[in-house]
C-alpha positions as CSV (number, residue, x, y, z in Angstrom):
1,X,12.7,-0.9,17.5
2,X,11.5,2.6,19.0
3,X,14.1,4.4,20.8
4,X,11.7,6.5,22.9
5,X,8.9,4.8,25.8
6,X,5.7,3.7,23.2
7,X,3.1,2.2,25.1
8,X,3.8,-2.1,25.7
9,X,1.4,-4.5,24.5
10,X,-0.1,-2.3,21.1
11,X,1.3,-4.0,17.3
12,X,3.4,-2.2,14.9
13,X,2.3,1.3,14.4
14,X,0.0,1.8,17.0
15,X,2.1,2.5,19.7
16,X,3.1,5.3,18.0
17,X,-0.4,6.3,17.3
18,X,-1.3,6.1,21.3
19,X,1.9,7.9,22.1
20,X,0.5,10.8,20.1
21,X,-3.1,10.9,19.4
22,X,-3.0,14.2,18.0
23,X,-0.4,13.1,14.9
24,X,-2.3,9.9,15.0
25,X,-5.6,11.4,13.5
26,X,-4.6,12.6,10.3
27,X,-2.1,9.9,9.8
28,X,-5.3,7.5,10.4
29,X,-7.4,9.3,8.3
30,X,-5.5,9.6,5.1
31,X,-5.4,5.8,5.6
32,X,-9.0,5.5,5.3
33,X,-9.1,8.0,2.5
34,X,-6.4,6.4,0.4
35,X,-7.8,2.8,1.0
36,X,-12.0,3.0,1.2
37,X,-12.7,6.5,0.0
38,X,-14.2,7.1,-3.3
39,X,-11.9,5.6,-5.7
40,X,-11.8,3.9,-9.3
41,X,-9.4,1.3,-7.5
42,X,-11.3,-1.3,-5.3
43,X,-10.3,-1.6,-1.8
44,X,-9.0,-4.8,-2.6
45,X,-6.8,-3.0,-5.3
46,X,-5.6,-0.3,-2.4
47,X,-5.0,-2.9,-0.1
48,X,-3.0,-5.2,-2.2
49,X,-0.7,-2.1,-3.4
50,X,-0.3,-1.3,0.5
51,X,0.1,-5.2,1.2
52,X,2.8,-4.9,-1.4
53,X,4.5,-2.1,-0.2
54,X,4.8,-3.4,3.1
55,X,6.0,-6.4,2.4
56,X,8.7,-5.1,0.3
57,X,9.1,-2.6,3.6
58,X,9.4,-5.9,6.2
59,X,7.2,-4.6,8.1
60,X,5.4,-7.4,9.7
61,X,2.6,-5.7,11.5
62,X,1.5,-3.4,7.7
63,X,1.7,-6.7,5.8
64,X,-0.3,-8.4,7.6
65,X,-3.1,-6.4,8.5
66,X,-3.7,-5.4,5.1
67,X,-3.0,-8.9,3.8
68,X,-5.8,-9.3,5.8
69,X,-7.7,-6.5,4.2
70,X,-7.0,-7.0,1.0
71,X,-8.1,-10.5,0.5
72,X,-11.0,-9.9,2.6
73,X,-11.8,-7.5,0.0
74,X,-11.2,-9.8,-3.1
75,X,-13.3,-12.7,-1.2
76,X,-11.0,-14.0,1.1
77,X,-8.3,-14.7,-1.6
78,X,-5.4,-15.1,0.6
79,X,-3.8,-16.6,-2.8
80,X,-4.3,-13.8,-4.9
81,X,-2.5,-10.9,-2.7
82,X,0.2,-13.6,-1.7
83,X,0.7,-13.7,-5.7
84,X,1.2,-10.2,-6.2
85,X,3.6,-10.4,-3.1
86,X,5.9,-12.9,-4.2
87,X,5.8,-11.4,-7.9
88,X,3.4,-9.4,-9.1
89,X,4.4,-10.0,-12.7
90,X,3.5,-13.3,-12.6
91,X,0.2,-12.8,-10.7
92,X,-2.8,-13.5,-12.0
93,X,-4.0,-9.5,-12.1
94,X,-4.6,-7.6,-14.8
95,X,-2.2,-5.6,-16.4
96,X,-3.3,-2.1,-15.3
97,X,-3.0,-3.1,-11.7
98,X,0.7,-4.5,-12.9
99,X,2.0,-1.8,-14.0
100,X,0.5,0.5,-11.2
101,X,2.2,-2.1,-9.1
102,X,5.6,-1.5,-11.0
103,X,5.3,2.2,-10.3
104,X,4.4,1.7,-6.5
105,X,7.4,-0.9,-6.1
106,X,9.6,2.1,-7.8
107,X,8.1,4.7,-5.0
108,X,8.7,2.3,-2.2
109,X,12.8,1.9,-3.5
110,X,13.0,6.0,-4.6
111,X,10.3,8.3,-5.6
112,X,12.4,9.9,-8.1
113,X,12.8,6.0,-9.7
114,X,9.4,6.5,-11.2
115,X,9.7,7.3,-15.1
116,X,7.5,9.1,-18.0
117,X,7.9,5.6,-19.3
118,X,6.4,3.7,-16.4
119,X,2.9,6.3,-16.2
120,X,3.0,6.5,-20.0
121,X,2.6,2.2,-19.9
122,X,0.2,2.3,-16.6
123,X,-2.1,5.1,-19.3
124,X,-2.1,2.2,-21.9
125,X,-3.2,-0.4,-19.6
126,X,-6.0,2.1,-18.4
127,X,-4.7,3.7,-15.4
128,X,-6.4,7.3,-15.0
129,X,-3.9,10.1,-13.7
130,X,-6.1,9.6,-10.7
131,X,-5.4,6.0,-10.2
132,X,-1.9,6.9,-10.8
133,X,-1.7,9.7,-8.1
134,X,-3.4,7.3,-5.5
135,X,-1.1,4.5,-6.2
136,X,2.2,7.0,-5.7
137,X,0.2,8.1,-2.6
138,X,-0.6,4.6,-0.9
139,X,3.0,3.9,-1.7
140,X,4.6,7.3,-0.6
141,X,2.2,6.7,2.8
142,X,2.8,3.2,3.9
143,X,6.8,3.2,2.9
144,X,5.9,6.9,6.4
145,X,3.9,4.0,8.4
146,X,6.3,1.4,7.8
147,X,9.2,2.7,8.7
């Protein structure tokens, strides 16, 4: 609930964004560069991690938009991203995004939860220090937009 006058009738975030458009633009565009720039991860991937994330966050307006995204992106497989939401252990993904998922879920509680041990098992399933970085960072941002 925003304690200051947003503008009525715009979802989740957005208000915000049209209250200030000038903190709005860079906020929008590290979106788009964490979740369709030039990545190793899919969009689906980036969009699933910031479905997650947002879910975990309860942030109804995040979740989703980029539920929306993110299965849109893996062929309209609602299914799969409602998987990795309920428990991404159990989902039907591939290890590597499992344990980036396990190291986004520890961001999203406390960045400083995130151990040698969980980026030493995300490295054996794969993950590039890259893919690592982007996960922390789609994590780090959407725990910003969410809240």
């Amino acid at each position: 609930m925003p304690h200051i006058a947003l503008p009525e009738g715009l979802p989740g975030i957005t208000s915000a964004f049209a209250f200030r458009p000038e903190t709005a633009k860079p906020l929008r565009e590290l979106a788009e560069v964490l979740l369709r720039g030039p990545s190793s991860l899919s969009s689906a991937v980036r969009e699933t991690i910031a479905t997650f994330v947002s879910t975990r966050n309860d942030c109804y307006f995040c979740r989703t938009s980029h539920r929306a995204a993110a299965a849109h992106h893996a062929g309209a497989n609602y299914d799969l991203v409602d998987a990795v939401c309920i428990d991404y252990r159990s989902a039907p993904v591939s290890a590597k995004l499992k344990t980036l998922l396990a190291i986004a879920g520890k961001v999203q509680e406390a960045g400083k939860n995130v151990t040698s041990e969980d980026i030493r098992r995300a490295r054996q399933e794969g993950a590039t220090d890259l893919e690592v970085h982007d996960t922390v960072l789609i994590a780090a941002a959407f725990c910003m937009y969410n809240r």
